[in-house]
Chimera marker file (.cmm) of the C-alpha trace (Angstrom):
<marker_set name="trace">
<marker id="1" x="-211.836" y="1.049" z="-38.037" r="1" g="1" b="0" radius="0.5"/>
<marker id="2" x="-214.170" y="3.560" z="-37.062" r="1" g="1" b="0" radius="0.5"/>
<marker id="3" x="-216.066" y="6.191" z="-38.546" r="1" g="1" b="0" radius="0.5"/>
<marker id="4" x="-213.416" y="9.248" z="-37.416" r="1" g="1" b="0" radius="0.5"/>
<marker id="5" x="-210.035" y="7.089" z="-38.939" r="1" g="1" b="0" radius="0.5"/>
<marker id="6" x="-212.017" y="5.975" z="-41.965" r="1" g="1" b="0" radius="0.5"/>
<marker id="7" x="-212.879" y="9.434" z="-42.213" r="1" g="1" b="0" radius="0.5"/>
<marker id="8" x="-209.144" y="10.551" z="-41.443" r="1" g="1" b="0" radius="0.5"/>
<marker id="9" x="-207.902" y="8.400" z="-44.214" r="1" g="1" b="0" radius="0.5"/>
<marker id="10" x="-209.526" y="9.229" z="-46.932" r="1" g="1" b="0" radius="0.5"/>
<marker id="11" x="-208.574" y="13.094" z="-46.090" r="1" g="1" b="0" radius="0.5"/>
<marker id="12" x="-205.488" y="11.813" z="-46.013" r="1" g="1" b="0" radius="0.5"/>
<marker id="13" x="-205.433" y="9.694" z="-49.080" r="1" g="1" b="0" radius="0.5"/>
<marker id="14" x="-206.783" y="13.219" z="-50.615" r="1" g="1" b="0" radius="0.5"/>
<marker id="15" x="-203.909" y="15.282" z="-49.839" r="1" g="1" b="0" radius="0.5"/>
<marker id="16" x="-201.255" y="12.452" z="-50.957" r="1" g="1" b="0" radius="0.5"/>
<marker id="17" x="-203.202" y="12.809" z="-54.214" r="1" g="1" b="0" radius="0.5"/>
<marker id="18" x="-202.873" y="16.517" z="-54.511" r="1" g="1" b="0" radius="0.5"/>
<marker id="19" x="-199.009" y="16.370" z="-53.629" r="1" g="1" b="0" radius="0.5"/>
<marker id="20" x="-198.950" y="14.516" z="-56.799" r="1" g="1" b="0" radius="0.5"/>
<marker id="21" x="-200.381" y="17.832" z="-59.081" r="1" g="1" b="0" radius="0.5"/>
<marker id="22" x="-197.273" y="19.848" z="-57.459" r="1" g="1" b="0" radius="0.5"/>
<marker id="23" x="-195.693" y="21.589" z="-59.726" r="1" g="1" b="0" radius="0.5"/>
<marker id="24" x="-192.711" y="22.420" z="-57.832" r="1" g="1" b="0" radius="0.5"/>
<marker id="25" x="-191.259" y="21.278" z="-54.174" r="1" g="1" b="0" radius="0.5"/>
<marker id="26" x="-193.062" y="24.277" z="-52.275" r="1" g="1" b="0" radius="0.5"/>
<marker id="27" x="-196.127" y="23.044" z="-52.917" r="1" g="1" b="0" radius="0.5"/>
<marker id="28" x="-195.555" y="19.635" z="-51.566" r="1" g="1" b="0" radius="0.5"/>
<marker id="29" x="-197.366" y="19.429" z="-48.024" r="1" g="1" b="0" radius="0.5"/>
<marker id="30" x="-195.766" y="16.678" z="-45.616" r="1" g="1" b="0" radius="0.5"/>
<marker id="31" x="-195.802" y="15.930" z="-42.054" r="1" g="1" b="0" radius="0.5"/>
<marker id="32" x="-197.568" y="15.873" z="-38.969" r="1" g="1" b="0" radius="0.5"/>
<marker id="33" x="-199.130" y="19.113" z="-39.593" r="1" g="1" b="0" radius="0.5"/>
<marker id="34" x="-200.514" y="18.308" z="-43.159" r="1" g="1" b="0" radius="0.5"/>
<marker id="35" x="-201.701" y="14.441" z="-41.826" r="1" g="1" b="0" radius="0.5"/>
<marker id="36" x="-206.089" y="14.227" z="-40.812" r="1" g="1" b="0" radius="0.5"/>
<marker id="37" x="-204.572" y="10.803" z="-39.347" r="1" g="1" b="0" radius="0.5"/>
<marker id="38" x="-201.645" y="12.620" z="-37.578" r="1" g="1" b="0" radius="0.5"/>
<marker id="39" x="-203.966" y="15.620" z="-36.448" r="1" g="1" b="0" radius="0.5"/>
<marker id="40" x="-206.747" y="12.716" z="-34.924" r="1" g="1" b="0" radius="0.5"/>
<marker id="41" x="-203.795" y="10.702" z="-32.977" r="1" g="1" b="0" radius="0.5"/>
<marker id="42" x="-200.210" y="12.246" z="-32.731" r="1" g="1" b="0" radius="0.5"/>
<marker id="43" x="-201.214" y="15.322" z="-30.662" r="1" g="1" b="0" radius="0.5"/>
<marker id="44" x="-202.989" y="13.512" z="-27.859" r="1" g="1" b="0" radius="0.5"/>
<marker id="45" x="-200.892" y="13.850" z="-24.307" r="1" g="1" b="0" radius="0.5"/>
<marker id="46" x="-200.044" y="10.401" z="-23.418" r="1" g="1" b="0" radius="0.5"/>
<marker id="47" x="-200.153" y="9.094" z="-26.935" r="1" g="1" b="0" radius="0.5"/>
<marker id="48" x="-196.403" y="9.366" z="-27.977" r="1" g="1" b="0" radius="0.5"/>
<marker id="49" x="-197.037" y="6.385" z="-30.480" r="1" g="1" b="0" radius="0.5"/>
<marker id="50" x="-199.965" y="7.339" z="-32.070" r="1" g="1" b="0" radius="0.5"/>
<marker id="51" x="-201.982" y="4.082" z="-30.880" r="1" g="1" b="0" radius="0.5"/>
<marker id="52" x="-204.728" y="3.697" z="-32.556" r="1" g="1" b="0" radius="0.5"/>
<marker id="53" x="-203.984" y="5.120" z="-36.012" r="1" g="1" b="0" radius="0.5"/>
<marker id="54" x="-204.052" y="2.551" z="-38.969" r="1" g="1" b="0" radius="0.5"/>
<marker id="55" x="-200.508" y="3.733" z="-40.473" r="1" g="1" b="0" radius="0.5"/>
<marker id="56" x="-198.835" y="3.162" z="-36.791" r="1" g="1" b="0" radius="0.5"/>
<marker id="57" x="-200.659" y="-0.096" z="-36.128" r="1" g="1" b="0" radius="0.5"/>
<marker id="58" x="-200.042" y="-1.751" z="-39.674" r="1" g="1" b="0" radius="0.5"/>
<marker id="59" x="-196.049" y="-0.361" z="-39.128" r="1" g="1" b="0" radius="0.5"/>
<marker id="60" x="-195.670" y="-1.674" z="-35.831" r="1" g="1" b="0" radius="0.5"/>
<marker id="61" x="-194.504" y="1.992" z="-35.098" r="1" g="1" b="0" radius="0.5"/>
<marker id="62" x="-195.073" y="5.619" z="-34.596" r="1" g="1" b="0" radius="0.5"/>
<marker id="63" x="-194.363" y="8.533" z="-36.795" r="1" g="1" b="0" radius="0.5"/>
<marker id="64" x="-194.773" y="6.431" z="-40.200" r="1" g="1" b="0" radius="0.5"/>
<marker id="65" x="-191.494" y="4.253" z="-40.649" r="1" g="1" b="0" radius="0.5"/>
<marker id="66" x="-191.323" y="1.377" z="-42.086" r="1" g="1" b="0" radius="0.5"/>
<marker id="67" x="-193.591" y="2.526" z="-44.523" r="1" g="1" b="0" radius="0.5"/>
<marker id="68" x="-193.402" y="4.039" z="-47.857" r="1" g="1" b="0" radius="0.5"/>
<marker id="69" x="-193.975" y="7.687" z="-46.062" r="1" g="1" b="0" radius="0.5"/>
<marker id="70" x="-189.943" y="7.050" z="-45.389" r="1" g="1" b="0" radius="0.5"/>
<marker id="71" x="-189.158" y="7.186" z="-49.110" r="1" g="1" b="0" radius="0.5"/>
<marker id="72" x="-191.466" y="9.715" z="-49.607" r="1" g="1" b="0" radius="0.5"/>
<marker id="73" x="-189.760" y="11.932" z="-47.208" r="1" g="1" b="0" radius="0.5"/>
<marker id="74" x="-186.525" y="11.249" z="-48.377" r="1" g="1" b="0" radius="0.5"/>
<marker id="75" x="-187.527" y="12.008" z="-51.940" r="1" g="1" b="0" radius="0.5"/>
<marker id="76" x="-189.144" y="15.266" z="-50.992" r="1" g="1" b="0" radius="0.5"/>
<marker id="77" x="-186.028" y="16.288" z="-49.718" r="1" g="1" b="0" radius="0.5"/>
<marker id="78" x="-184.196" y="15.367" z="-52.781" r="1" g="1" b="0" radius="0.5"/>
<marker id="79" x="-186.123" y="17.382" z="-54.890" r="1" g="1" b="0" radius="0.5"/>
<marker id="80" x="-186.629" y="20.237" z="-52.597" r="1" g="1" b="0" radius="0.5"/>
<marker id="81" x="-182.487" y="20.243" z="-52.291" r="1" g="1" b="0" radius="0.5"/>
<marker id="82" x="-182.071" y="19.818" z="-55.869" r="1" g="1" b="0" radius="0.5"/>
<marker id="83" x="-184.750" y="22.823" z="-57.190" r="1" g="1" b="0" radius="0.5"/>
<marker id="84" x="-182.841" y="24.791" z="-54.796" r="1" g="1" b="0" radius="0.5"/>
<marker id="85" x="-179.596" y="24.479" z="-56.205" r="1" g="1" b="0" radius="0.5"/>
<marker id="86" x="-180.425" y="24.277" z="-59.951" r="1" g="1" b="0" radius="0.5"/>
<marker id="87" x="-184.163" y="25.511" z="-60.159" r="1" g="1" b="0" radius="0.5"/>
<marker id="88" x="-184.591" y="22.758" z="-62.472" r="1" g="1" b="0" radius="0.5"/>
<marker id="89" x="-186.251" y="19.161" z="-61.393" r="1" g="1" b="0" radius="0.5"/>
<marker id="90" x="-184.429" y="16.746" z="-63.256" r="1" g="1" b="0" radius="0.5"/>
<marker id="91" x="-185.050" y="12.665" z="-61.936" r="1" g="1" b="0" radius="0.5"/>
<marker id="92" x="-186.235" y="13.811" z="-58.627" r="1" g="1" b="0" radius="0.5"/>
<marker id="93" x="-189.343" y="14.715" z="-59.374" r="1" g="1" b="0" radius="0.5"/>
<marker id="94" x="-189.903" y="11.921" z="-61.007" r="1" g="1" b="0" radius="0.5"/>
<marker id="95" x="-188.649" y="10.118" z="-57.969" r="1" g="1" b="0" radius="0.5"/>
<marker id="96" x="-190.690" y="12.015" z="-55.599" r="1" g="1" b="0" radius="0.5"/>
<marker id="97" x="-194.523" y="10.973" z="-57.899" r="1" g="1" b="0" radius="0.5"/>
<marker id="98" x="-193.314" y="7.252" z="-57.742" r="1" g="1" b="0" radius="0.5"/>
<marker id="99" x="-192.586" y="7.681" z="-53.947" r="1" g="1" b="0" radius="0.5"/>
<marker id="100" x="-195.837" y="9.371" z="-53.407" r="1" g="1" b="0" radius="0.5"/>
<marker id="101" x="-197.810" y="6.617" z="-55.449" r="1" g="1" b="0" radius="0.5"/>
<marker id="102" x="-196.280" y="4.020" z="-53.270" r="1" g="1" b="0" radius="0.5"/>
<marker id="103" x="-197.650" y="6.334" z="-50.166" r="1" g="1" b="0" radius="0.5"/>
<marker id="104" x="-200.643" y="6.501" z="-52.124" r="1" g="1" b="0" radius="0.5"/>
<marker id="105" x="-201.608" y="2.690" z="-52.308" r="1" g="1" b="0" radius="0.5"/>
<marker id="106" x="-200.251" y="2.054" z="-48.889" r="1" g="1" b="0" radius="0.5"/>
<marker id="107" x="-202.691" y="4.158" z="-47.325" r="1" g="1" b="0" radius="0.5"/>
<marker id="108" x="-205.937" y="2.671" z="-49.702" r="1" g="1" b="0" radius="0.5"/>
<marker id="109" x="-204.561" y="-0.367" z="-48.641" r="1" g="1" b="0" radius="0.5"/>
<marker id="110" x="-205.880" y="0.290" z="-45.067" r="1" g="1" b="0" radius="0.5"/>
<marker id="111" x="-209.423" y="0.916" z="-45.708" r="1" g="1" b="0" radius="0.5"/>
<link id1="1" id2="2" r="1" g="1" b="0" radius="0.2"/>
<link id1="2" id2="3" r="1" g="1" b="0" radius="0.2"/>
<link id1="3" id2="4" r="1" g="1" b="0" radius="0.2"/>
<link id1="4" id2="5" r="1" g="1" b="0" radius="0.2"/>
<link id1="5" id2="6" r="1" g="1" b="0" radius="0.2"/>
<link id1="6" id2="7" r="1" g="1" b="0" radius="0.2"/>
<link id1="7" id2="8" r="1" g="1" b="0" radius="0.2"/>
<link id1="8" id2="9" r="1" g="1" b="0" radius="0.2"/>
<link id1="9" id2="10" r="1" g="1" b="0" radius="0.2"/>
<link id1="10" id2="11" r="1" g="1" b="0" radius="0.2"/>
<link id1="11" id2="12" r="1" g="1" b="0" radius="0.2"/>
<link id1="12" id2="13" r="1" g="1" b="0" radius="0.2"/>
<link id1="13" id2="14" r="1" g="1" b="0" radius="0.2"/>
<link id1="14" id2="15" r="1" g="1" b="0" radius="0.2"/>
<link id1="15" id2="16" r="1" g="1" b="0" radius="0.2"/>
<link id1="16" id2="17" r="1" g="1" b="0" radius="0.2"/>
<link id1="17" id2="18" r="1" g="1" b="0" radius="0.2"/>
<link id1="18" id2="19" r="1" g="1" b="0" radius="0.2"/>
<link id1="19" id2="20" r="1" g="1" b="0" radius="0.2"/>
<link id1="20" id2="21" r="1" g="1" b="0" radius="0.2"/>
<link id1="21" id2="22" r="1" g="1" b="0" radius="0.2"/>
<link id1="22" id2="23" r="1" g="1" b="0" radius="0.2"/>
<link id1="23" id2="24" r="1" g="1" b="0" radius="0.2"/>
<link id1="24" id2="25" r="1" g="1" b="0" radius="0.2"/>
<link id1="25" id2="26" r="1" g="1" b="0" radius="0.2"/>
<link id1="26" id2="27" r="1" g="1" b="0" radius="0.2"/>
<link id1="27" id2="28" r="1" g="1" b="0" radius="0.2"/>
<link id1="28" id2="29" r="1" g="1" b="0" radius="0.2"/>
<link id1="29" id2="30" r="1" g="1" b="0" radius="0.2"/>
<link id1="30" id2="31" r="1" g="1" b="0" radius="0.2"/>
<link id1="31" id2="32" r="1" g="1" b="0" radius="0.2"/>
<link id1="32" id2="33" r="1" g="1" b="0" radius="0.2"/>
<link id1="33" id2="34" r="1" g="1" b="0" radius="0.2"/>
<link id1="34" id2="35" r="1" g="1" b="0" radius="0.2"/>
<link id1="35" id2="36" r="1" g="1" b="0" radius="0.2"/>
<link id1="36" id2="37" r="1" g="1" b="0" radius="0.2"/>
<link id1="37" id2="38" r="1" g="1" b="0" radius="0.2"/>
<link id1="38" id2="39" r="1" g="1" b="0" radius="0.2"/>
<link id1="39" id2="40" r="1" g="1" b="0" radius="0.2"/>
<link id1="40" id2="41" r="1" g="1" b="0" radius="0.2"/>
<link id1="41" id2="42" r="1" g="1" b="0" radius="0.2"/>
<link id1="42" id2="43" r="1" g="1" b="0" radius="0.2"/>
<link id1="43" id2="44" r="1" g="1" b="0" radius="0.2"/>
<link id1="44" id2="45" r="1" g="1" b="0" radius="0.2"/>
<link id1="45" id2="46" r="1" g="1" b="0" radius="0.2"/>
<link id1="46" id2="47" r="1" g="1" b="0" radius="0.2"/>
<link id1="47" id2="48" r="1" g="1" b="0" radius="0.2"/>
<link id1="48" id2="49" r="1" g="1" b="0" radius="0.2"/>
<link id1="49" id2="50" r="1" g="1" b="0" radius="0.2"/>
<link id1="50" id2="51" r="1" g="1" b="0" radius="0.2"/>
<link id1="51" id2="52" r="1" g="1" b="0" radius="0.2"/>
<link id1="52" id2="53" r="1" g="1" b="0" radius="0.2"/>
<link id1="53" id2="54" r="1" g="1" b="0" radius="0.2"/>
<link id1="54" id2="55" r="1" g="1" b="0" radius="0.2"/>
<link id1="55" id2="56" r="1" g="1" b="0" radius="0.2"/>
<link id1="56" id2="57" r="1" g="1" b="0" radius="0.2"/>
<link id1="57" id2="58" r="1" g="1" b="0" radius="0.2"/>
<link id1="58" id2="59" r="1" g="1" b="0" radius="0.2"/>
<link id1="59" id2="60" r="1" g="1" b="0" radius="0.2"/>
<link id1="60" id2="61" r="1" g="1" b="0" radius="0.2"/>
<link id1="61" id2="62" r="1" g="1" b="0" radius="0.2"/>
<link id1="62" id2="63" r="1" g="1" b="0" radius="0.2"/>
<link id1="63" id2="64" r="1" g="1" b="0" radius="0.2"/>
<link id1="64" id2="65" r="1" g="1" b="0" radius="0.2"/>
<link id1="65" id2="66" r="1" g="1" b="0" radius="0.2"/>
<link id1="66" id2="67" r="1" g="1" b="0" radius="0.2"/>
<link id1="67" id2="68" r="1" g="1" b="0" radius="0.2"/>
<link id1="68" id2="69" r="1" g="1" b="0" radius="0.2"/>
<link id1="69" id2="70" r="1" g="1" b="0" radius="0.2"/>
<link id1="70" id2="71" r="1" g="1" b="0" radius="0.2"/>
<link id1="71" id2="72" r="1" g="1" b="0" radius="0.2"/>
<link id1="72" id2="73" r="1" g="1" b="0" radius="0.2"/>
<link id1="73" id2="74" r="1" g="1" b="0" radius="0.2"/>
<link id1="74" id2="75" r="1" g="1" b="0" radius="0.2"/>
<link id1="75" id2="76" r="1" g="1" b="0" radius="0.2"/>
<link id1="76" id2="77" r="1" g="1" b="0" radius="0.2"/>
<link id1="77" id2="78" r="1" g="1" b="0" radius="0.2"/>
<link id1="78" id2="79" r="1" g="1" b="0" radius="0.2"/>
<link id1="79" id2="80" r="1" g="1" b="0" radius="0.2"/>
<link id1="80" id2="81" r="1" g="1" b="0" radius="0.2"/>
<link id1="81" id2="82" r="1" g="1" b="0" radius="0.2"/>
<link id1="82" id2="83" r="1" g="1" b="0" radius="0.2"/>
<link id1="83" id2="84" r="1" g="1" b="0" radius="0.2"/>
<link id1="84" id2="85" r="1" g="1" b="0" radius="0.2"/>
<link id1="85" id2="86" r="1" g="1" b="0" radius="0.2"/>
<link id1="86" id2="87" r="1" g="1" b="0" radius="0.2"/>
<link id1="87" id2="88" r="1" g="1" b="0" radius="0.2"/>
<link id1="88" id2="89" r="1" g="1" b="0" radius="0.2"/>
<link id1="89" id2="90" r="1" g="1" b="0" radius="0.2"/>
<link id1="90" id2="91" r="1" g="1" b="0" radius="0.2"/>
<link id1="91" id2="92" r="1" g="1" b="0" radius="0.2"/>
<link id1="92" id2="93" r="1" g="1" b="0" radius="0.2"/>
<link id1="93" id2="94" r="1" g="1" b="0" radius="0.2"/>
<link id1="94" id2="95" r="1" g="1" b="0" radius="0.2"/>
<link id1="95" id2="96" r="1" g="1" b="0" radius="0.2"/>
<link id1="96" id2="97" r="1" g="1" b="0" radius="0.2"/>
<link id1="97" id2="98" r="1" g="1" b="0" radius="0.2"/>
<link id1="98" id2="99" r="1" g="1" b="0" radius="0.2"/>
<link id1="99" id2="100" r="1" g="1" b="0" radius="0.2"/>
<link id1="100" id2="101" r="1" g="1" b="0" radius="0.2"/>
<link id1="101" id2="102" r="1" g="1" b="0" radius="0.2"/>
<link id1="102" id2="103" r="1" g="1" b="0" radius="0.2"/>
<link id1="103" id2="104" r="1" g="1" b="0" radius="0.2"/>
<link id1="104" id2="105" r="1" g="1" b="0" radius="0.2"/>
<link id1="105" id2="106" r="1" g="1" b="0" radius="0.2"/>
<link id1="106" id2="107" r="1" g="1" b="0" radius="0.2"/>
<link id1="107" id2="108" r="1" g="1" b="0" radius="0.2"/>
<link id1="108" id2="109" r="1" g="1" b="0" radius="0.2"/>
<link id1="109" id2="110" r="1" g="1" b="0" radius="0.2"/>
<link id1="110" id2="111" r="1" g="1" b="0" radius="0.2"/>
</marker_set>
């Protein structure tokens, strides 16, 4: 891995860490737009796989699936849809931490 990813990783390793001090869903920060590894390799024309990024290559795919990122989306959007409707957080942000731990170790697993 070279100096940029490594360097890419650990920012992003960083902001999986802070997702875990949010308090409610709005301060949760996914996607392509909140990703250093994202911002280094999904934007390039011609690169609609994101080829070269250590999340895509260990998945065997772009855009994160088939890794824990997948749960971690989906558990976002649990909590996000239940604050909404009862303003209270319940399992799902309990779901959401575990989810984001899993993230987490994934992506120090790639150093």
């Amino acid at each position: 891995m070279n100096k940029r990813t490594a360097k890419a990783l650990e920012k992003s390793i960083e902001h999986h860490k802070q997702n875990l001090l949010a308090k409610t869903p709005d301060d949760v920060r996914l996607g392509c737009k909140a990703c250093a590894l994202c911002k280094l390799y999904r934007y390039i024309p011609g690169n609609p796989f994101c080829k070269g990024c250590p999340v895509a290559e260990r998945a065997d795919r772009a855009l994160c699936y088939n890794t824990p990122y997948t749960e971690l989306d989906n558990a976002n959007d649990d909590w996000c849809n239940h604050w909404r409707e009862t303003g209270k957080h319940g399992q799902y942000r309990r779901k959401f931490r575990a989810a984001e731990k899993k993230e987490i170790k994934f992506l120090e697993g790639l150093r």
